[in-house]
N, C-alpha and C positions, 0 to 999 in steps of 0.2 A: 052848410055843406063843407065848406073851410073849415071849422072846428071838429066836424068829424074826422076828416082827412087828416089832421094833425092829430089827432086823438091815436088813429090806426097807426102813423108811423109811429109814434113816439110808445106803443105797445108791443110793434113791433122789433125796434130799437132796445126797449127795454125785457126782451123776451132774447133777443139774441148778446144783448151783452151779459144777462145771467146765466145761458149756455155757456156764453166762451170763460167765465169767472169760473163756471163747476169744472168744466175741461182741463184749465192751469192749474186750479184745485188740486183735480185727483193726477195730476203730473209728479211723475217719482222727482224728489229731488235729483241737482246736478252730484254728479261722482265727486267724492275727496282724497286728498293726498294724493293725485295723479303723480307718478314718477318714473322715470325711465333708468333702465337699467342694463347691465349686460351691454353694453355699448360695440359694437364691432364693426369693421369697413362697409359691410352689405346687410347688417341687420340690428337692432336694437328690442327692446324687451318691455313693454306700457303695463306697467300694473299700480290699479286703484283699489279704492275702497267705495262699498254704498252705505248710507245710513241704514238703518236698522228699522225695521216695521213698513219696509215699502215691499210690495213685491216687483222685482225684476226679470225679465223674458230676458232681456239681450243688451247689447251696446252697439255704440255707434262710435266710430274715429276717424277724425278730421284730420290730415294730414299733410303738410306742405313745405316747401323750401322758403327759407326764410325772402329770399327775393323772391317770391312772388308763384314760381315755376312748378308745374310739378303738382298738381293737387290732389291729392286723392283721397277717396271715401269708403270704408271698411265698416261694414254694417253686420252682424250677427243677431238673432236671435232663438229663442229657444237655447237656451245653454245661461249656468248660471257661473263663466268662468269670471275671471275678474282680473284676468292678463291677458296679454296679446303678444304676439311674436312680429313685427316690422321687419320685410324683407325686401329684397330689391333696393336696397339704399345706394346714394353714391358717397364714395369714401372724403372724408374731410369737407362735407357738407355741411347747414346750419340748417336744421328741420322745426319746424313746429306743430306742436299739435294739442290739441282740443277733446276730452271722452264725454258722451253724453250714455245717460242710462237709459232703455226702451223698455215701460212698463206697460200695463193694461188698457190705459188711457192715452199713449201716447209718448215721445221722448222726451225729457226733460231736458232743461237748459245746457250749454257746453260748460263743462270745465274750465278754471280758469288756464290758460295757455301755458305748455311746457317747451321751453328751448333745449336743445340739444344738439349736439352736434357730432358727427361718424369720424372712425379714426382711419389712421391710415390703411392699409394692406400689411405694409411693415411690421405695424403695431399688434402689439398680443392682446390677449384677451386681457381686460382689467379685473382683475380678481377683486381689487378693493371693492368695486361698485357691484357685486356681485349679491344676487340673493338668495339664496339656498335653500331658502321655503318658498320661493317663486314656483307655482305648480304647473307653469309652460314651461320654466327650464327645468323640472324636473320630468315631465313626460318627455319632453325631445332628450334626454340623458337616459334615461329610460328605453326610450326607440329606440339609439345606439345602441346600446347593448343588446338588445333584440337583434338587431343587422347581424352585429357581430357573431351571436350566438348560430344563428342559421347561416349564416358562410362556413363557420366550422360544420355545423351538421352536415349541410351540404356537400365541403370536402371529403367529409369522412365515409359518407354514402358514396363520392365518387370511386375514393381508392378500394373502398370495399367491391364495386362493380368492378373495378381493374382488376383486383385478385381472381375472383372469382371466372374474365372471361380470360383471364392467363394459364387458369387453373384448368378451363376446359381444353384450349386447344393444346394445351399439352399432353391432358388424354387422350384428344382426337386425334394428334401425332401417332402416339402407342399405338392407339387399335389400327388406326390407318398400318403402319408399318408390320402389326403382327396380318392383317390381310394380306399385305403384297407377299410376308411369306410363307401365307399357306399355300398361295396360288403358285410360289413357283414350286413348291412340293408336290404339289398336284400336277404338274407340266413336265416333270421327267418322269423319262422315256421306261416302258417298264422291264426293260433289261439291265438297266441302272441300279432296280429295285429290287430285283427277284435275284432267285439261286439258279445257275443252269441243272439240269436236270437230264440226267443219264435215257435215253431211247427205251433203256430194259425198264427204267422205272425208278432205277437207282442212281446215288450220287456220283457226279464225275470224281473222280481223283484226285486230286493235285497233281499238280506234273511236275511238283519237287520228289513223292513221296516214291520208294522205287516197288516195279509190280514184278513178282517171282516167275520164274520161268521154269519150267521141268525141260530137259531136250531127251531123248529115246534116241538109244544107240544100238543099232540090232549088228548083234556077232556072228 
């Protein structure tokens, strides 16, 4: 009965430690060449590389102040980018961090650890450490210009609406004012308007022009 019972663990034992051998197995390698870039007071820029023949879903980023503080965890999957944008940083801080790759079977090992450290407020942008086929700082440079482009469009739809409701009430002026003076043409009086008119039917005279008289003298 003891020999069975040792038989079943140790099948057991030896059934589950060749699961967990196939598991790390098929485990994507850890990420290479992690490096950080773009360095700024409230953000920095993590881009890596994967070996070649693994397939990758996502990553994972481990992210911390170097005393200890502050830990955070940034996980993606589905996407097969290979940068990352770090935000919320605090300025003239010492960070570290760790990328793991998440494939089929699972995430594989972290990275070895990258130090780095936020610059001032003061400070400008390091152009030296800059990389220019980074494809996170080229879509957010990219977006820029998208902003940019639609605040122009957008101005230019507003002054065009300006013209156009400038354009109307100043017709609206005109007609309004040619009405008020049809109405006061229509409102005098029609003695103002007309010819006086002779009793017999005929025109008055003027009473500049002088009218003949005959006088009869009887002898």
């Amino acid at each position: 009965m003891t020999r069975s019972f040792i038989f079943v663990n140790s099948v057991v034992l030896l059934l589950f430690g060749s699961d967990l051998f196939l598991v790390r197995a098929n485990r994507p390698p850890a990420p290479v060449n992690v490096s950080v870039t773009h360095l700024r007071a409230d953000s920095a820029t993590v881009s890596w590389d994967v070996p070649e023949g693994d397939v990758i879903i996502g990553f994972s980023i481990s992210q911390q102040r170097q005393d200890g503080h502050m830990q955070r965890l940034i996980r993606e999957v589905n996407t097969t980018s290979r940068a990352c944008v770090l935000w919320d940083l605090e300025e003239e801080t010492d960070y570290i961090i760790q990328v793991q790759s998440i494939g089929l079977h699972g995430e594989s090992q972290a990275s070895r650890k990258v130090h780095f450290r936020t610059l001032k407020k003061s400070d400008r942008f390091q152009s030296n450490t800059s990389n220019q086929d980074d494809p996170t700082v080229q879509g957010l440079d990219k977006s820029r210009q998208l902003q940019t482009g639609e605040m122009i469009i957008i101005v230019v739809v507003l002054i065009m609406w300006a013209a156009v409701i400038a354009l109307f009430c100043r017709q609206y002026d005109i007609i309004k004012d040619n009405d008020s003076s049809n109405s006061k043409e229509k409102a005098k009086p029609n003695s103002e308007r007309s010819t006086p008119i002779h009793h017999s039917g005929g025109l008055l005279r003027s009473k500049f022009q002088s009218v003949p008289s005959i006088n009869i003298i009887d002898v």
